[in-house]
C-alpha positions as CSV (number, residue, x, y, z in Angstrom):
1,X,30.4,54.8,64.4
2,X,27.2,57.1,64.0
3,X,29.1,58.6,60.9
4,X,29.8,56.1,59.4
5,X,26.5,54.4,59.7
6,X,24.9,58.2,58.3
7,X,27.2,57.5,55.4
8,X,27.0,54.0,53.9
9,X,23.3,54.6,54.4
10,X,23.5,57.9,52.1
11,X,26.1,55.9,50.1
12,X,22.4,53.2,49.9
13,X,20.5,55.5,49.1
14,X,22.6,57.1,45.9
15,X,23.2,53.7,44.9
16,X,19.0,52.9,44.6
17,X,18.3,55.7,42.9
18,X,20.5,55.5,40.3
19,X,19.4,52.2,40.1
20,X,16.1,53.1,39.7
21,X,16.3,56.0,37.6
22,X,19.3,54.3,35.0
23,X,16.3,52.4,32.7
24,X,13.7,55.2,33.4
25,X,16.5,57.8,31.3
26,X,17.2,54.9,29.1
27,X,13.4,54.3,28.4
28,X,12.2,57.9,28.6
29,X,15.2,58.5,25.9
30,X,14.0,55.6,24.0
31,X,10.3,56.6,23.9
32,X,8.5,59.5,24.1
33,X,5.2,60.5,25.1
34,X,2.2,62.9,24.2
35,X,3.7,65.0,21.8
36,X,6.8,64.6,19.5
37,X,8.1,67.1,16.9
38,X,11.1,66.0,14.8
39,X,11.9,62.7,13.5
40,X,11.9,60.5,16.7
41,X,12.2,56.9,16.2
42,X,9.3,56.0,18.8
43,X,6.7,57.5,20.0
44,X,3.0,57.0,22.2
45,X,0.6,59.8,21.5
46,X,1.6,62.4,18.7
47,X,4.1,62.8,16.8
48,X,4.6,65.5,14.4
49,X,7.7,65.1,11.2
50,X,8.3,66.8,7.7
51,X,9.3,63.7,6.5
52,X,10.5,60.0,8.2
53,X,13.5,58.6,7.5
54,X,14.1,56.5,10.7
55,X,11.0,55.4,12.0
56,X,10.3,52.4,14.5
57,X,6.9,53.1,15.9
58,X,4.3,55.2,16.6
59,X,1.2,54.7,19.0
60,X,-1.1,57.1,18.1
61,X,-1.2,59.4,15.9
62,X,1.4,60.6,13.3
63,X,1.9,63.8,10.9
64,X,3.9,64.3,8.0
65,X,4.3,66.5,5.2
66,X,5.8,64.3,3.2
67,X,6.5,60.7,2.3
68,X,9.0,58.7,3.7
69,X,12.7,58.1,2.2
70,X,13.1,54.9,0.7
71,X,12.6,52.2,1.8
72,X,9.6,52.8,4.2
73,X,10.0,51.6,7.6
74,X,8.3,51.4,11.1
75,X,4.6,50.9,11.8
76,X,2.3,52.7,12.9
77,X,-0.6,51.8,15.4
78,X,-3.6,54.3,15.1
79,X,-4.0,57.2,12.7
80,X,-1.6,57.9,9.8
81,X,-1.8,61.7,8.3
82,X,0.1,63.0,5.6
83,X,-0.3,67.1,4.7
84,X,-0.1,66.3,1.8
85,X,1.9,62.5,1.9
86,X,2.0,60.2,4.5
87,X,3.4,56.1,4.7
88,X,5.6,54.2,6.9
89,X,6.4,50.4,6.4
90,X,3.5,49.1,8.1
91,X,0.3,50.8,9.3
92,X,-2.7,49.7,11.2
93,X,-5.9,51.7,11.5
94,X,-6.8,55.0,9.7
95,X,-4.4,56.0,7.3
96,X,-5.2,59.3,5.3
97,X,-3.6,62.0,3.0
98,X,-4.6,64.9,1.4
99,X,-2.5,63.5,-1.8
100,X,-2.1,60.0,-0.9
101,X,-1.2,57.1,1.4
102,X,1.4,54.2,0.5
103,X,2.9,51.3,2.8
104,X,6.3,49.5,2.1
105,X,3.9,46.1,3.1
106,X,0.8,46.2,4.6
107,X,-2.3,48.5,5.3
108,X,-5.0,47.2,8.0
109,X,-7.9,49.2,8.6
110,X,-9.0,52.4,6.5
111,X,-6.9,54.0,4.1
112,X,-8.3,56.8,2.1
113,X,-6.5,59.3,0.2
114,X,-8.0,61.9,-2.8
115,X,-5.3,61.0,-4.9
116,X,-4.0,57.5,-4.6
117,X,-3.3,55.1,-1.6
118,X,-1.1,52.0,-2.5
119,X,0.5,49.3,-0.3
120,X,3.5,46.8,-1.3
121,X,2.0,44.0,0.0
122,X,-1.9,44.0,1.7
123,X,-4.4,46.3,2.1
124,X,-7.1,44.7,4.0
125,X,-10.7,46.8,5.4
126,X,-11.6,50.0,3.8
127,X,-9.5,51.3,1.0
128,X,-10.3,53.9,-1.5
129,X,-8.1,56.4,-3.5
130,X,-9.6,59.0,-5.7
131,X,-7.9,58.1,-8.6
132,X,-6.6,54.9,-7.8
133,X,-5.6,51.9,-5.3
134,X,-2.7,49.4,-5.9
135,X,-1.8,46.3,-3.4
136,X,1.6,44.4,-4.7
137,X,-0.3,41.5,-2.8
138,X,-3.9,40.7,-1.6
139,X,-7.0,42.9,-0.8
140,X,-9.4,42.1,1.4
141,X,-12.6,44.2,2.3
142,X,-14.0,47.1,0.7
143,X,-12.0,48.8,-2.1
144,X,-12.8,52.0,-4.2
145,X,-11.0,53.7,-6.7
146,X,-11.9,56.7,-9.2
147,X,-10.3,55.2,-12.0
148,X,-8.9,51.8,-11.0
149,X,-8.1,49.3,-8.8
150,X,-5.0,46.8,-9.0
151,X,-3.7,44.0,-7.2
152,X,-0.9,41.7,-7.7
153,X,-2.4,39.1,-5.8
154,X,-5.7,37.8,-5.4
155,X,-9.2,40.2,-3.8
156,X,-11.4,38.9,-1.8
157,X,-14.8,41.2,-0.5
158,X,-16.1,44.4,-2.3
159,X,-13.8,46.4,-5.7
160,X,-15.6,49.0,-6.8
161,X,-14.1,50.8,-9.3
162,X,-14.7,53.8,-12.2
163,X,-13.0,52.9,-14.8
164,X,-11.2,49.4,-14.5
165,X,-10.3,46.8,-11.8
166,X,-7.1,44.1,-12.6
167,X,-6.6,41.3,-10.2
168,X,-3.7,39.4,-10.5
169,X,-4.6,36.3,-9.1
170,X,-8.4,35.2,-7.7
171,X,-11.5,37.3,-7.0
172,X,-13.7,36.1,-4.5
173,X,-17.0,38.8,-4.2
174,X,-18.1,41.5,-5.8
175,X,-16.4,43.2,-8.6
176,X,-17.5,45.7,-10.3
177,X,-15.6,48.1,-13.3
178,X,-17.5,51.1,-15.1
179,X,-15.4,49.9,-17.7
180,X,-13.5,46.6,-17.4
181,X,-13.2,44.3,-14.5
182,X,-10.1,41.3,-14.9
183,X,-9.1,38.5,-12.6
184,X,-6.1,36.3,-13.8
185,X,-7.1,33.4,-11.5
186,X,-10.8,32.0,-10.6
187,X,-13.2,34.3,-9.8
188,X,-16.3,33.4,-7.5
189,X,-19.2,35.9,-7.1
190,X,-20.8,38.8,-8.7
191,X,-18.4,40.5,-11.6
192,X,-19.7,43.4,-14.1
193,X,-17.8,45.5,-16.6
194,X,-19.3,48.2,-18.4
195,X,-17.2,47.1,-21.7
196,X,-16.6,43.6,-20.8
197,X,-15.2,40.9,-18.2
198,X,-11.7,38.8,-18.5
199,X,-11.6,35.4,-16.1
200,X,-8.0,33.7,-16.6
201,X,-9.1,30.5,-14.7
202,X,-12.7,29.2,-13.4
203,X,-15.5,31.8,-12.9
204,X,-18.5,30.4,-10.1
205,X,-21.0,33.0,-9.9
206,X,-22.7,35.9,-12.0
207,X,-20.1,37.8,-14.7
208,X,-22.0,40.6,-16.9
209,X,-20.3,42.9,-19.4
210,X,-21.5,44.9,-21.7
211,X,-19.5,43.9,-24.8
212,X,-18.6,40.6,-23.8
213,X,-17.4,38.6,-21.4
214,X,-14.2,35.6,-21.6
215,X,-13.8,32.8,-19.3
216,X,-10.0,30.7,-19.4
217,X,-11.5,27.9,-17.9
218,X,-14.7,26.2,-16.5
219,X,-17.8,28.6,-15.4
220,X,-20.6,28.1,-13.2
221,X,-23.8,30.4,-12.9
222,X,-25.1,33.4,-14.3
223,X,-23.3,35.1,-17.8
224,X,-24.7,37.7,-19.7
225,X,-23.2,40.1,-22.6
226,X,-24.0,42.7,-24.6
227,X,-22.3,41.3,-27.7
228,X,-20.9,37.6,-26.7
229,X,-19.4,35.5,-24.3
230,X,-16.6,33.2,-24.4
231,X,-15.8,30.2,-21.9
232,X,-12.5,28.3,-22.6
233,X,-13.8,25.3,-20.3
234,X,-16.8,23.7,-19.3
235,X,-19.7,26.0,-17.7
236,X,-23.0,25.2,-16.1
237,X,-25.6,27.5,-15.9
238,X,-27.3,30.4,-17.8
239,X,-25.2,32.2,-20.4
240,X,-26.7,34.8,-22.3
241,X,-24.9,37.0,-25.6
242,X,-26.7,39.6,-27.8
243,X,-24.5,38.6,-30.6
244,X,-23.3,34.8,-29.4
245,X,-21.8,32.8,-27.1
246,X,-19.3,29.7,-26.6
247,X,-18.3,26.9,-24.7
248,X,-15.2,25.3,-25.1
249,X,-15.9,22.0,-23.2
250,X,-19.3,21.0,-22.0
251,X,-22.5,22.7,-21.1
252,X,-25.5,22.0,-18.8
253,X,-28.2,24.6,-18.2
254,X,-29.4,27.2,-20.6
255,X,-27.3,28.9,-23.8
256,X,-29.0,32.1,-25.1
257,X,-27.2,33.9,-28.5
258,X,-28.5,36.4,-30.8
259,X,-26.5,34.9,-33.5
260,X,-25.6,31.8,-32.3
261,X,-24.8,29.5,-29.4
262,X,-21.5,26.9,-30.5
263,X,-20.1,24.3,-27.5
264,X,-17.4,22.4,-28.6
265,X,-18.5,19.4,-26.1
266,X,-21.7,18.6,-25.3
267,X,-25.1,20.5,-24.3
268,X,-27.1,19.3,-21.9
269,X,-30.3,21.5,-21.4
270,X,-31.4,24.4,-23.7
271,X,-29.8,26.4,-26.7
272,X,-31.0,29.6,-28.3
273,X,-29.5,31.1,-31.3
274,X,-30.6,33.8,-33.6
275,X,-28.6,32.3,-36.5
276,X,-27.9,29.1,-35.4
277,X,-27.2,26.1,-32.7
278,X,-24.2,24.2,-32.8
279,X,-22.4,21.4,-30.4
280,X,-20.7,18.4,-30.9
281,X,-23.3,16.5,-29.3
282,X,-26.8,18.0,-28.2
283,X,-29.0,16.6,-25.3
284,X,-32.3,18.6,-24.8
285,X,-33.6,21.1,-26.8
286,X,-31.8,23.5,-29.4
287,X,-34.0,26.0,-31.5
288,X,-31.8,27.5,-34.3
289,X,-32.9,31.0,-36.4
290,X,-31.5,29.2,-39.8
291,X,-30.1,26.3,-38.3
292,X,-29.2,23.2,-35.9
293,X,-26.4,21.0,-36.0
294,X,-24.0,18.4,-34.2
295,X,-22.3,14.8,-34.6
296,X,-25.7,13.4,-32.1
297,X,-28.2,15.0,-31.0
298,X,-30.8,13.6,-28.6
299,X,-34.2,15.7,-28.1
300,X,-36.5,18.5,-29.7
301,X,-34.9,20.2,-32.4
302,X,-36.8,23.4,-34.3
303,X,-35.7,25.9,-36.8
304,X,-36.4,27.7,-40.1
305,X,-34.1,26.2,-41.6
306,X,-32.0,22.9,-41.6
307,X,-31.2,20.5,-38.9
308,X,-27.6,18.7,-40.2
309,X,-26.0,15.9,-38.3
310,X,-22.7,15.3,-39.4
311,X,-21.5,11.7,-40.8
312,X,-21.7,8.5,-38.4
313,X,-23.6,10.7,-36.3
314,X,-27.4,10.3,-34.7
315,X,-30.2,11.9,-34.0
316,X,-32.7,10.7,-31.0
317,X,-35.8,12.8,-30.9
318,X,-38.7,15.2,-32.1
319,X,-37.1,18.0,-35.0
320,X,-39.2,20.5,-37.5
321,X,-37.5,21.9,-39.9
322,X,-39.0,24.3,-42.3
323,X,-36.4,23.5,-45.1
324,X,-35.8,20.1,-44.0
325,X,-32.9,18.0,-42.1
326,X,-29.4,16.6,-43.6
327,X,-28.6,13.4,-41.1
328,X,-25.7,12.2,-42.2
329,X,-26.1,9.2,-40.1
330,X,-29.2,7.3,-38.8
331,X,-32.4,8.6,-37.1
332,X,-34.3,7.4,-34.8
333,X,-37.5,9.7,-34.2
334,X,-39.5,12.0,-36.2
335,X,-38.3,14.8,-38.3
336,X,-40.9,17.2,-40.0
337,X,-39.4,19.1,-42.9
338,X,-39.7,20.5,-45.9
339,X,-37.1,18.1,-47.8
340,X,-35.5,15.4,-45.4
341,X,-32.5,13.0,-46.1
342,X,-31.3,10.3,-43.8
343,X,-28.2,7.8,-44.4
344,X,-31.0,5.2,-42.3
345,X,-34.7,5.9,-40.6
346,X,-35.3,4.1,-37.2
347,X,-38.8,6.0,-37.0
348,X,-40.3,8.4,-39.2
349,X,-40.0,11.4,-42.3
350,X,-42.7,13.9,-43.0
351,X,-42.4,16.4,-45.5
352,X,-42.7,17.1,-49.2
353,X,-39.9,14.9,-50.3
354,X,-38.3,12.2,-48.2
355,X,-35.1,10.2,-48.9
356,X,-33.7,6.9,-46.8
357,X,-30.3,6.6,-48.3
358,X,-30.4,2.8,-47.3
359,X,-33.9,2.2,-48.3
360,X,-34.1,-0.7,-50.3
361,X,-38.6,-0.7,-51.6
362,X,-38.5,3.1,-50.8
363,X,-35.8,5.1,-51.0
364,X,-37.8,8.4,-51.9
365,X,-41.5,9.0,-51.1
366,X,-43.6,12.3,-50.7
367,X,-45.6,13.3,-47.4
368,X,-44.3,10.1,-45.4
369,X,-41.5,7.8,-45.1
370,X,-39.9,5.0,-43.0
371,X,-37.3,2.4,-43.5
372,X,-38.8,-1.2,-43.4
């Protein structure tokens, strides 16, 4: 009886620890800790490989010489380093490489590489390759790159870039390109290109660019270009070209050219051209080098040489003219030129010669003239 108590006990006692021990050899053969050499699927605390092929995760901290075979897989939770390459489908926190650093989908954290870091999908934090960066999707953070800076999708935070920065979709920030900085969507913030600026859709903000500077669709703030500006849509705000600058659609705020300032809707607020002002219709004040013109215009009007309102049209206001004005339509005001016509006067002409077109006891006077 005492034996064979002793032996289903012992019998127990096998049968526990095998119990026990069955999922600590299946874990322990699963995972391994502190250090790792070789290509080990998972892994908590270092792991050292020539190059993954088979990866599931790493904890820690992992080391490769080389990139990973195609396609990239696992993730990686900690510190990435590649002597000189490292990747891995996913990783999260500080990924490096003497060379460079490239995910299959997403970066989150720091990536820095000399060379190049790139990521299929995201790179969101710090980013910065020492030639270049390239997301197949968003970034998000602070991004640098030596000579330029891509995304596919849209960038939201800080691009810094040497040469050029292209965003494939919206730009939400500040970007800035020693040469050229693009967005293919909207773009909201601060944007500067040494050459010039390219905005596919609406630009809220400031946008600067040496040469020039084009908006596809509406803007709103602050534009200024070495040579000229162009905004497909409406903009409001300040808007200033050394050679000219256009609107599209409508204007309000302030248009500064050194040639000229053209919108193709109307102006409301102030227009400043070298050469000359023109709009479709004009509400506030336009001061043309050799010339002012529009269908109606409504304010104060001054140039050296003609203020011209095309036929039907009307001009509301206060105008000097050194060589005169051509209104095509009707005034109602005071012009003060040298020679000034008028299809019909609701105010008053001074100048050398004056002409009411539908004038019946004065058609032409000098110094003064008014229709009756």
């Amino acid at each position: 009886m005492l034996t064979h108590l002793r032996s289903t006990a012992r019998s127990a006692a096998i049968f526990a620890f095998l119990l026990c021990a069955a999922p600590l050899a299946l874990f322990a053969q699963n995972t391994r800790y502190v250090i790792s050499i070789g290509d080990h699927p998972d892994v908590v605390g270092l792991r050292i490989n020539f190059r993954d092929s088979d990866l599931r995760r790493v904890d820690g901290v992992n080391l490769t010489l080389w990139a990973p075979y195609e396609p990239a897989r696992g993730r990686v939770r900690g510190l990435a380093f590649g002597l000189p390459v490292t990747g891995a489908e996913d990783i999260s926190g500080v990924a490096t490489g003497v060379f460079g650093v490239r995910a299959g989908r997403n970066i989150t954290g720091i990536a820095i590489a000399p060379i190049g870091a790139g990521a299929g999908n995201r790179i969101k934090g710090i980013g910065f390759g020492g030639i270049g960066l390239g997301a197949g999707g968003d970034v998000q953070g602070l991004m640098g790159g030596g000579i330029g800076i891509g995304a596919g999708g849209n960038a939201k935070g800080i691009v810094v870039v040497g040469i050029g920065a292209g965003i494939g979709g919206s730009a939400t920030g500040l970007v800035l390109g020693g040469i050229g900085a693009g967005a293919g969507g909207d773009f909201r913030g601060i944007g500067a290109g040494g050459i010039g600026m390219g905005i596919g859709g609406d630009m809220r903000g400031i946008a600067m660019g040496g040469v020039g500077v084009g908006v596809g669709g509406n803007a709103r703030g602050l534009l200024m270009r070495g040579v000229g500006a162009g905004i497909g849509g409406n903009f409001r705000g300040i808007a200033a070209g050394g050679v000219g600058v256009g609107v599209g659609g409508d204007m309000t705020g302030i248009l500064l050219g050194g040639v000229g300032a053209g919108v193709g809707g109307t102006m409301h607020g102030m227009a400043i051209g070298g050469l000359g002002v023109g709009a479709a219709n004009i509400e506030g004040v336009a001061i043309g080098g050799f010339g002012v013109g529009g269908l109606n215009v409504h304010g104060f009007t001054a140039t050296a040489g003609l203020l011209r309102i095309e036929p039907d049209g009307r001009f509301r206001g206060f105008s000097v003219n050194a060589l005169g004005s051509m209104i095509k339509g009707t005034q109602n005001g005071v012009v003060i030129g040298l020679v000034n016509y008028a299809r019909s006067v609701n105010g008053l002409q001074i100048g050398l010669i004056n002409i009411i077109d539908s004038a019946t006891s004065h058609r032409v006077l000098p110094f003064f003239n008014w229709q009756d």
